[in-house]
N, C-alpha and C positions, 0 to 999 in steps of 0.2 A: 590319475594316480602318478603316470609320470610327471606332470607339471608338476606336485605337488614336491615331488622328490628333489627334482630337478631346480627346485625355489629355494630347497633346505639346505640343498648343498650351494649353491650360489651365499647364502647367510652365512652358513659355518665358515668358506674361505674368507668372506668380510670381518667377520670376531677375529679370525687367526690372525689376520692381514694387522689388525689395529690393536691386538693385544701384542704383536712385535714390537711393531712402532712404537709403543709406549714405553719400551721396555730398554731402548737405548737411551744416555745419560751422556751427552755431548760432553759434559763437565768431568765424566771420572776421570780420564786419563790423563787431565789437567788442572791439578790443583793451582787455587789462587797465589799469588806471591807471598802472601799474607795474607790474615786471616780480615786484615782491616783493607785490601784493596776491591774496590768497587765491584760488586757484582757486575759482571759483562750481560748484555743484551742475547738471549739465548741466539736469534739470530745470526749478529755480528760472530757470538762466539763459533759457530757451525762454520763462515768464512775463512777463521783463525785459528781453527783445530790445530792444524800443520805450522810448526814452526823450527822451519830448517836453518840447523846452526853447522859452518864448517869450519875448521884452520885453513887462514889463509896470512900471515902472520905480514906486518908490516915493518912490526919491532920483535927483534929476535934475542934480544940480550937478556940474560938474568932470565929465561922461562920457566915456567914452572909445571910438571906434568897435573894430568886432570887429579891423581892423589899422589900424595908425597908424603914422606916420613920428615916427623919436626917431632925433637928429644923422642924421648917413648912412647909416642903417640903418630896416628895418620891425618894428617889434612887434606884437603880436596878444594875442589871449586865445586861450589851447589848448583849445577846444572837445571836439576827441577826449578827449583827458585829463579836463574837466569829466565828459562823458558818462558815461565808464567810470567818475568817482565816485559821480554820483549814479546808472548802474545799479550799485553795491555797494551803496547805500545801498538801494535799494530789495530790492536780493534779500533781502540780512540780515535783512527784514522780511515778505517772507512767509511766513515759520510766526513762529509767536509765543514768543517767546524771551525771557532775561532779561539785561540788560545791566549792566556794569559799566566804572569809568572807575579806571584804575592812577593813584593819588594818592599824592607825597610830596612836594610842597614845602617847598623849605629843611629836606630832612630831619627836617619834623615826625613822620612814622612812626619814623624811627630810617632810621640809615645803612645801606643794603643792603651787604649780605657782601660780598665780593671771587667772583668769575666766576673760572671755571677759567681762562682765558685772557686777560690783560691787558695793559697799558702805561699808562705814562705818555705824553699828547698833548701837542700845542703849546702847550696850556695848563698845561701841569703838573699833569694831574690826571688820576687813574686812569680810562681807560678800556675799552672790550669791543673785541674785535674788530670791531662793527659801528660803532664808534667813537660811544658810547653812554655816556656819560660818567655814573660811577660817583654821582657828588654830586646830589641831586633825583631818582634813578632807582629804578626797584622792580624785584628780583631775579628771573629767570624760571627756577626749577628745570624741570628733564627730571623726566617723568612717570617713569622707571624712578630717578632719583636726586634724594632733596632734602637731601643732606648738604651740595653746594657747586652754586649755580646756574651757569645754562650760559652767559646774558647778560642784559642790563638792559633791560628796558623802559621808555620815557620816561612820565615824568609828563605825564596827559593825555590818553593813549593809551585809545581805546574796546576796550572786550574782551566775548565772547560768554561769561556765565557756564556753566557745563557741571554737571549735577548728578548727575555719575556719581564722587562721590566722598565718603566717610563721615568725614575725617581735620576735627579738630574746629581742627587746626593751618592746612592749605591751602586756598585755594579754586582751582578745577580750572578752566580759562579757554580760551579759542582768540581767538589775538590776529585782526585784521583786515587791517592794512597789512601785514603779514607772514605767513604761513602758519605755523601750530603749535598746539599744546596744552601747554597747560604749568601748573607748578604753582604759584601765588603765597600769599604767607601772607596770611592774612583781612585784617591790618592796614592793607595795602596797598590796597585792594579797597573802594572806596566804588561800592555798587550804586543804579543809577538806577530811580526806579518805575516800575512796569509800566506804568503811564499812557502814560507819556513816548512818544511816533511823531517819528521822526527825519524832519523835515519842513523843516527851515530848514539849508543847507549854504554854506558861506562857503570860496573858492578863494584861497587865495594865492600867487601865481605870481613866484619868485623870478629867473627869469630877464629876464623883461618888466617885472618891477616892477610890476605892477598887482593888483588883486581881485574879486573879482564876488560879490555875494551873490547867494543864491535860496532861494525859498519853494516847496514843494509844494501843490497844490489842485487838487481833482478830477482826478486821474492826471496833471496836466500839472506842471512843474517853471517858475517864473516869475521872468525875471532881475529883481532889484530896484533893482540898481546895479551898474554898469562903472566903475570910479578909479584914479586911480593911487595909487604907494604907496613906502614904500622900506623895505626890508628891511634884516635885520640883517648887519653888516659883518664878516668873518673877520678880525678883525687882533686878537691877541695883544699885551697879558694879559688886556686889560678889555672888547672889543669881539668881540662873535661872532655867526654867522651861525642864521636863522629855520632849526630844526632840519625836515627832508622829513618828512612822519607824516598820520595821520588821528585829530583829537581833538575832543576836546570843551569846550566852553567853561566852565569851571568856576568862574568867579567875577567878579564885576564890581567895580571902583574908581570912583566920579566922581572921584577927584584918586590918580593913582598918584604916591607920592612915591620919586621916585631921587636915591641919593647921587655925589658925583663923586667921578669913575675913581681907586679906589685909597683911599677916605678914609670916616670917617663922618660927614661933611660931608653936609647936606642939599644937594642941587645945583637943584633943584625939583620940577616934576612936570609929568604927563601926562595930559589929559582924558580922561574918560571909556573909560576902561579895560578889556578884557575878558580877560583869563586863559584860555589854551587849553594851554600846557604852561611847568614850571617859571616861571622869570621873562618869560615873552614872551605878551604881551600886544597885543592887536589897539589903539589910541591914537588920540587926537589927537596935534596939534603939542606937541613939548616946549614947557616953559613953564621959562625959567630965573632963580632965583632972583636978585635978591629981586622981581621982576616976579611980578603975582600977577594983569591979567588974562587969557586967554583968548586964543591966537590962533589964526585961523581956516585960511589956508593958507600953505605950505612952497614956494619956489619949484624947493625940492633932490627934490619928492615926484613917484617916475614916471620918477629919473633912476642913482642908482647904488645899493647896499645902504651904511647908513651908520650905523645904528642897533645898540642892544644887544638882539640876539636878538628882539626885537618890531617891530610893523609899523606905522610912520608911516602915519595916514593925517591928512586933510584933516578937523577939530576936528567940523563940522555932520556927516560920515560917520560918523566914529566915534561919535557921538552916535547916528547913525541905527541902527547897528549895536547900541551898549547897548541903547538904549530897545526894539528890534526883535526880536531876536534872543535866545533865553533861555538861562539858566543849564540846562547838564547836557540841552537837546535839541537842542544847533546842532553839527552835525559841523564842524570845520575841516580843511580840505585845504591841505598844504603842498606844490606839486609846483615843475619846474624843467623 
């Protein structure tokens, strides 16, 4: 009888033991960035539960506190959101993987095919149903069909190279802000070196107007700067809004030269420039011609989106940012 007892209760602490355990959710207290970034590995995620953010401020001019009053309303920096970027950043990197960054600007690769499903947008120009616009974009075939792709990927866009594929034509990919695998042609596909630890991540928050950079070191993530900023304006033909994504920063200008709206008129330029997708570019103050020098701040920056797809900031930030910040290792986050 005792044995008998003595079994029942060894059972019952086994059920309580496994009916805990199931009952934690590694994922509540960390929502995704978005609803479209890639479910994480429940594993990896368990590694990346923790993610420690401090001020440790590099650039200290024009800061902005974590909420602030603009006209009769409160703005803030979306922390949760930051969070859930840099832990994607961080899962994506433990195991040791190879990276690549979907590049076509101005259609240098060649104009991607037409998507099985399309329209013309307010702009007059082919776009996907994910309204992913045809012109600057690279073709994402379906791994079961690469006769006609399924929809376009922005130029800019980080991707997880995959090497389970022999075709001398594709490279095999899993994008990040969005969940899939899918097939791209090599063309498209400028891979980043093994070297490269995605260490430096830059947020730009289209609803608040503002940015924050940070740096990673010794497991801690370290804000470097809080500013404001202004985004790009939705208004048809010439002006269009800072596209939502996760990319990478892929080239730098000290003088970005833009033309005015509709002409090949030089109009001027833009300091210190950094490229993250097609034309939009992280800046200084515009500089308009024939004024040639330098200005330092915007009293319009922090207040409505007004710009062409890139992000006004303050001339000494954006400085901070080129000089800081490198080619093909800085993730940029566009959220809202």
């Amino acid at each position: 009888m005792a044995k008998v007892t003595t079994a029942l209760l060894v059972i019952s602490i086994l059920i309580l033991n496994s009916c805990r355990q199931k009952s934690v959710d590694p994922e509540a207290a960390n929502p995704p960035l978005q609803d479209t970034v890639a479910a994480e590995d429940k594993k990896e995620t368990k590694k990346t539960d923790t993610v420690i953010i401090e001020k440790e401020f590099l650039y200290d001019k024009y800061t902005l506190e974590d909420t602030y009053p603009y006209k009769d309303t409160t703005r803030q920096f979306q922390w949760e959101k930051i969070r859930a970027g840099l832990k994607t950043i961080d899962s994506m990197q433990i195991e040791h993987s190879s990276w690549g960054i979907l590049q076509n600007y101005r259609n240098n690769n060649g104009e991607a095919p037409l998507v099985k499903e399309y329209h013309r947008n307010v702009y007059k120009r082919i776009s996907d149903n994910y309204e992913v616009e045809r012109y600057q974009s690279v073709p994402l075939y379906s791994v079961q069909d690469t006769v006609v792709p399924e929809r376009y990927g922005r130029d800019g866009a980080l991707v997880k190279l995959i090497k389970e594929t022999d075709s001398t034509k594709f490279e095999k990919v899993e994008t990040i802000y969005f969940p899939g695998e899918w097939l791209v042609p090599r063309k498209y596909v400028k891979k980043i070196a093994d070297s490269v630890v995605f260490s430096n991540a830059i947020f730009v928050d289209r609803v608040n107007e503002n940015i924050v950079t940070l740096q990673k070191n010794g497991g801690k993530w370290f804000v470097r700067s809080m500013n404001p900023v202004t985004t790009g304006l939705h208004k048809p033909p010439h002006q269009q809004e800072t596209p939502l994504g996760m990319f990478v920063i892929q080239e730098k200008k000290y003088k970005m030269i833009f033309l005015v709206d509709g002409t090949t008129e030089t109009g001027g330029f833009a300091p210190y420039a950094s490229r993250f997708t097609n034309g939009g570019y992280l800046h200084g103050v515009p500089v308009n011609a024939p004024r040639k020098d330098f200005i330092e701040y915007s009293a319009s920056l922090g207040t409505t989106p007004r710009s062409h797809m890139c992000v006004r900031n303050a001339t000494s930030h954006a400085r901070f940012i080129y000089d800081t910040f490198p080619v093909e290792g800085t993730v940029v986050f566009v959220i809202e």
